[in-house]
MIDOSE-1310 file (N, C-alpha, C; in nm, 2 decimals, decimal comma, always signed):
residues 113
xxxx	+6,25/+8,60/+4,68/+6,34/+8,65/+4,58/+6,29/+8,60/+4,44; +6,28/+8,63/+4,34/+6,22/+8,64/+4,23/+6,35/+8,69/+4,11; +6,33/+8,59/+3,97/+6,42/+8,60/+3,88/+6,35/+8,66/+3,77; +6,43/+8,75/+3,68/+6,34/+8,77/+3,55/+6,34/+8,66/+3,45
xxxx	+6,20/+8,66/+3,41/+6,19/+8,52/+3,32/+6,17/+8,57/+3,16; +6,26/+8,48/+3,14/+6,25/+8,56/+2,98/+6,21/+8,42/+2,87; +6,10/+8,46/+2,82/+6,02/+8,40/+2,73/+6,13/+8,28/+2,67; +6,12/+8,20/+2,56/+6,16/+8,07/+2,49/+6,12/+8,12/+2,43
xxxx	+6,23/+8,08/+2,28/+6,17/+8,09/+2,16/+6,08/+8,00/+2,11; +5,99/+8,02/+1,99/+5,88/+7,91/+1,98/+5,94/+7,79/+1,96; +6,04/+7,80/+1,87/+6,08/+7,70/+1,82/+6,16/+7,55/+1,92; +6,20/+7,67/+2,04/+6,22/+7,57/+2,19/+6,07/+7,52/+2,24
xxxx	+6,00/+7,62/+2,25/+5,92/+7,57/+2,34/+5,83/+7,48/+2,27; +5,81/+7,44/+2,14/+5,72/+7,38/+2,07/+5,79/+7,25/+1,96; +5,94/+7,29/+1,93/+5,97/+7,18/+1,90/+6,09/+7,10/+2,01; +6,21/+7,18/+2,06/+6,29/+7,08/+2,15/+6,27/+7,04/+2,25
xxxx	+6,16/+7,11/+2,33/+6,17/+7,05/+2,48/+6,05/+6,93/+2,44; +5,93/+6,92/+2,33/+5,85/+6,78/+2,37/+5,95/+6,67/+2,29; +6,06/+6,73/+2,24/+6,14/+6,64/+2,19/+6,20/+6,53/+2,29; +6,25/+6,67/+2,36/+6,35/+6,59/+2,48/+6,25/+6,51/+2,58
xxxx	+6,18/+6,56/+2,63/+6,06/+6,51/+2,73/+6,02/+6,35/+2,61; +6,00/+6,35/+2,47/+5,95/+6,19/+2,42/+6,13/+6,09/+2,45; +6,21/+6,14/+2,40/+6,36/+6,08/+2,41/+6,32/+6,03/+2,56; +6,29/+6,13/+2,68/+6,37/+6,07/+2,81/+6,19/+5,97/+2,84
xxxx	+6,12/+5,96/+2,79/+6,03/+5,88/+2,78/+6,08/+5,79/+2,77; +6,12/+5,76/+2,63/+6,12/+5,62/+2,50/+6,29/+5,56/+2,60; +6,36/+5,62/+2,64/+6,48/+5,59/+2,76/+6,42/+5,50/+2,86; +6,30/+5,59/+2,94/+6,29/+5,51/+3,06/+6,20/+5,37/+3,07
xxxx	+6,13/+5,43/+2,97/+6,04/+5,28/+2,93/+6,10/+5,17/+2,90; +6,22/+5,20/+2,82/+6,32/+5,11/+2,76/+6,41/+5,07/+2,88; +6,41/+5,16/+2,98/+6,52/+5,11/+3,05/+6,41/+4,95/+3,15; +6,30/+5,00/+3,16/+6,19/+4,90/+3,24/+6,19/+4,76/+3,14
xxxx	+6,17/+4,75/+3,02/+6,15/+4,68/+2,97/+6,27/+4,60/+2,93; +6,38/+4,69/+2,93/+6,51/+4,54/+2,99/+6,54/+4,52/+3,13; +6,47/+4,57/+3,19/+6,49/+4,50/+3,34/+6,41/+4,41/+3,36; +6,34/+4,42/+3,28/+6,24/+4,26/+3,31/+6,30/+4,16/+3,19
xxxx	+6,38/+4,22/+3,15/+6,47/+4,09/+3,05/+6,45/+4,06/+2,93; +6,38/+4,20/+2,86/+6,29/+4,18/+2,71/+6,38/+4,26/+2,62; +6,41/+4,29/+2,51/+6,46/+4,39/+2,42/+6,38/+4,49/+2,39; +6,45/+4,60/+2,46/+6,34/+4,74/+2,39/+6,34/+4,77/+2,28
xxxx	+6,40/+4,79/+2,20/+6,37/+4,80/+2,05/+6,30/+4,67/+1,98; +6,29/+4,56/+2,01/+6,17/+4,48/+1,96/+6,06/+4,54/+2,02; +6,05/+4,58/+2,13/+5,93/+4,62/+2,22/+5,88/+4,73/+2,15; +5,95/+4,85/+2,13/+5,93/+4,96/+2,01/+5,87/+4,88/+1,86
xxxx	+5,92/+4,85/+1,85/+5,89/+4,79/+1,69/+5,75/+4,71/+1,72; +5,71/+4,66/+1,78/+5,62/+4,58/+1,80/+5,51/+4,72/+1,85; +5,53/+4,81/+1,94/+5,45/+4,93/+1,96/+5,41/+5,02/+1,82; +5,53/+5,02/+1,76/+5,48/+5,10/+1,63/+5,40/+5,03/+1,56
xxxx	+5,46/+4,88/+1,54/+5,38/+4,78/+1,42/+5,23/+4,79/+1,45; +5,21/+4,78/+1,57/+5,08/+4,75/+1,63/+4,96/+4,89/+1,65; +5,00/+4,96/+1,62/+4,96/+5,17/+1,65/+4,97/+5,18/+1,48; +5,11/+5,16/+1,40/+5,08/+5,25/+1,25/+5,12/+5,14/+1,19
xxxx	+5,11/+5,02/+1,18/+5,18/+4,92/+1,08/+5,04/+4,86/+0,99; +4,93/+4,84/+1,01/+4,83/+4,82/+0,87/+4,75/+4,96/+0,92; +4,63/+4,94/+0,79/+4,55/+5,00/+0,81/+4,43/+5,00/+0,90; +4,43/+4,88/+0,90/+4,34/+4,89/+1,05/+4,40/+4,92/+1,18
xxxx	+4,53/+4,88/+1,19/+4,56/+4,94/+1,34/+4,59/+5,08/+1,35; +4,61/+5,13/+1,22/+4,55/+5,27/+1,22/+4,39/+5,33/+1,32; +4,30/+5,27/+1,19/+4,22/+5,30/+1,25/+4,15/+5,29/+1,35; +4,24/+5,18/+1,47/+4,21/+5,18/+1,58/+4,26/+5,25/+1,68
xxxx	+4,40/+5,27/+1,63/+4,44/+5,41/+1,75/+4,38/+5,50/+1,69; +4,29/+5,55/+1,58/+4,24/+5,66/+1,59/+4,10/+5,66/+1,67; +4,06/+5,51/+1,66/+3,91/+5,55/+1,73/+3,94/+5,54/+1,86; +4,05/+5,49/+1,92/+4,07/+5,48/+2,11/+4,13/+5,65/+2,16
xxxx	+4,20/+5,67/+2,07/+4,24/+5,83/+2,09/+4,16/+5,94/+2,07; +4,02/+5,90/+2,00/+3,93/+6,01/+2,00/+3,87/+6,06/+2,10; +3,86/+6,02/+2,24/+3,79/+6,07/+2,36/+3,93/+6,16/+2,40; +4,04/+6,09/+2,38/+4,13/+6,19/+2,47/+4,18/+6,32/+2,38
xxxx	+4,10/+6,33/+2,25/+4,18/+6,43/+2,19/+4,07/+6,51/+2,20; +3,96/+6,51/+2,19/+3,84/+6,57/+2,21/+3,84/+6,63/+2,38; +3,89/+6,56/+2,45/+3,89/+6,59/+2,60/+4,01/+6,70/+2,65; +4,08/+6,67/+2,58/+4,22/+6,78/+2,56/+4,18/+6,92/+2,45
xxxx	+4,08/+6,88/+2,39/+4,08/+7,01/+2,34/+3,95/+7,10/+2,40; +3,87/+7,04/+2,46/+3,77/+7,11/+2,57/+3,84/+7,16/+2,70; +3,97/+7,10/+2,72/+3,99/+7,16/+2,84/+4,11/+7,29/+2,76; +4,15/+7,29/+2,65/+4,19/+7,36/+2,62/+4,13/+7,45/+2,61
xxxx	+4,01/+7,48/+2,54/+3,90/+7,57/+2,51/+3,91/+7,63/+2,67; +3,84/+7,58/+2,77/+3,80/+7,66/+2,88/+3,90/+7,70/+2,96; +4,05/+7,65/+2,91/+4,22/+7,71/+2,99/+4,24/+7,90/+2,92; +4,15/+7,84/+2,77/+4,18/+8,01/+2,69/+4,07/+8,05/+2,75
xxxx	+3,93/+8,05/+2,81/+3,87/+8,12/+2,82/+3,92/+8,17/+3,00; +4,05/+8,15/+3,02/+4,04/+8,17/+3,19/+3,99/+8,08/+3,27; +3,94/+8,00/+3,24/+3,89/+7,88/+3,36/+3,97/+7,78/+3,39; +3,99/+7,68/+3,51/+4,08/+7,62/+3,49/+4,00/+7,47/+3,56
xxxx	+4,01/+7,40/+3,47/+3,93/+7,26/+3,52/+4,00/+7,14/+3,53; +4,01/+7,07/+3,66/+4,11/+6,98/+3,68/+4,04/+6,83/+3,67; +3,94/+6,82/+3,64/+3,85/+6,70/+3,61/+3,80/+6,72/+3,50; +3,90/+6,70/+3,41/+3,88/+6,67/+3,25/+3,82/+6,51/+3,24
xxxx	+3,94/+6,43/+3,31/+3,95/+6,30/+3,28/+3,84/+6,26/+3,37; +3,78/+6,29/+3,47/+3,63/+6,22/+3,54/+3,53/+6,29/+3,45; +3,50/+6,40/+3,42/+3,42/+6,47/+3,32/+3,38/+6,36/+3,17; +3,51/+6,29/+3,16/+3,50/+6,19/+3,05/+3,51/+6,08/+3,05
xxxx	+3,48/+6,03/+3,22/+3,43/+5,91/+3,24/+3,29/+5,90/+3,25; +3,25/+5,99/+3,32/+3,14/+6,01/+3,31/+3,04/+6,04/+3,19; +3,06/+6,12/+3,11/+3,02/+6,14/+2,96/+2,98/+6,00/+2,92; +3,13/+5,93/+2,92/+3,09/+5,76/+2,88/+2,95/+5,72/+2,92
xxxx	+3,02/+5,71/+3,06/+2,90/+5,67/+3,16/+2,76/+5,68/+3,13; +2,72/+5,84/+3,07/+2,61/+5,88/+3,06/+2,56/+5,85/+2,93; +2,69/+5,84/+2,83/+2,64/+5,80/+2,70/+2,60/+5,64/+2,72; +2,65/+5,59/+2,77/+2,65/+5,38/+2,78/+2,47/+5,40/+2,81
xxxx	+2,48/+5,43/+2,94/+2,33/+5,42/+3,01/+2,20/+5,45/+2,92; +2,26/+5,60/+2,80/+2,16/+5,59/+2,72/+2,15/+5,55/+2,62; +2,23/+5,46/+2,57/+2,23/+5,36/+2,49/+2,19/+5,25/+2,52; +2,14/+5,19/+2,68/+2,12/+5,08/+2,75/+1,94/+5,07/+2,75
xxxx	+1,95/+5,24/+2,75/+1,82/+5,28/+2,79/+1,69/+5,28/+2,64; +1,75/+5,33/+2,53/+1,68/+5,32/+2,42/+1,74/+5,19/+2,33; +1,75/+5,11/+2,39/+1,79/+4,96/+2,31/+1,67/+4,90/+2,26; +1,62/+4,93/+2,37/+1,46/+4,86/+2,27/+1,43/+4,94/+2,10
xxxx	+1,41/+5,11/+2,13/+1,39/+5,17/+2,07/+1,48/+5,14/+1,90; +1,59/+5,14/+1,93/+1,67/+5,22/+1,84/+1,74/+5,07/+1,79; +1,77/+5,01/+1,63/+1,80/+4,93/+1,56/+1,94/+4,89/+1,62; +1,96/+4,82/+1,63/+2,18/+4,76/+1,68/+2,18/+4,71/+1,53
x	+2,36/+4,70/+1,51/+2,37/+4,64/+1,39/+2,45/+4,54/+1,43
């Protein structure tokens, strides 16, 4: 038996439901982190301070999030082209992998700073 499904407006589908889905997040994480007997909102505040509070921890969540935003948006690319690839995240361990080894490999060659 089968229901008719009737589309969401953009505005649900793109702004309230990742709303709701971060709230029941930023809830359950919070609920862990006082069961082990810590205050979640220091625990928040210390997550934000430490992600967007100077300019360098800026710029370090932006250099650790660059593989996964790059990796999310290739698997995006080939979801619009019809394909459907479930080893994004080994695809980009690997990559690493292949990039380390040939950085390992032309060390003689190539200046380090």
């Amino acid at each position: 038996m089968s229901t008719a499904s009737v589309p969401l407006p953009g505005w649900i589908s793109y702004g309230v439901i990742p709303l709701i889905n971060l709230v029941i997040a930023f809830f359950f994480s919070g609920l862990v982190v006082w069961l082990i007997g810590e205050n979640p909102f220091e625990a928040l505040k210390y997550l934000i301070d430490g992600a967007l509070g100077r300019g360098d921890a800026i710029g370090f969540t932006l250099f650790y999030t660059t593989s996964f935003i790059f990796t999310g948006l290739s698997v995006a690319v080939a979801f619009h082209a019809g394909l459907f690839n479930i080893g994004a995240e080994g695809q980009a361990y690997v990559g690493g992998l292949g990039a380390a080894l040939v950085a390992l490999a032309l060390d003689r060659y190539v200046p380090g700073m």
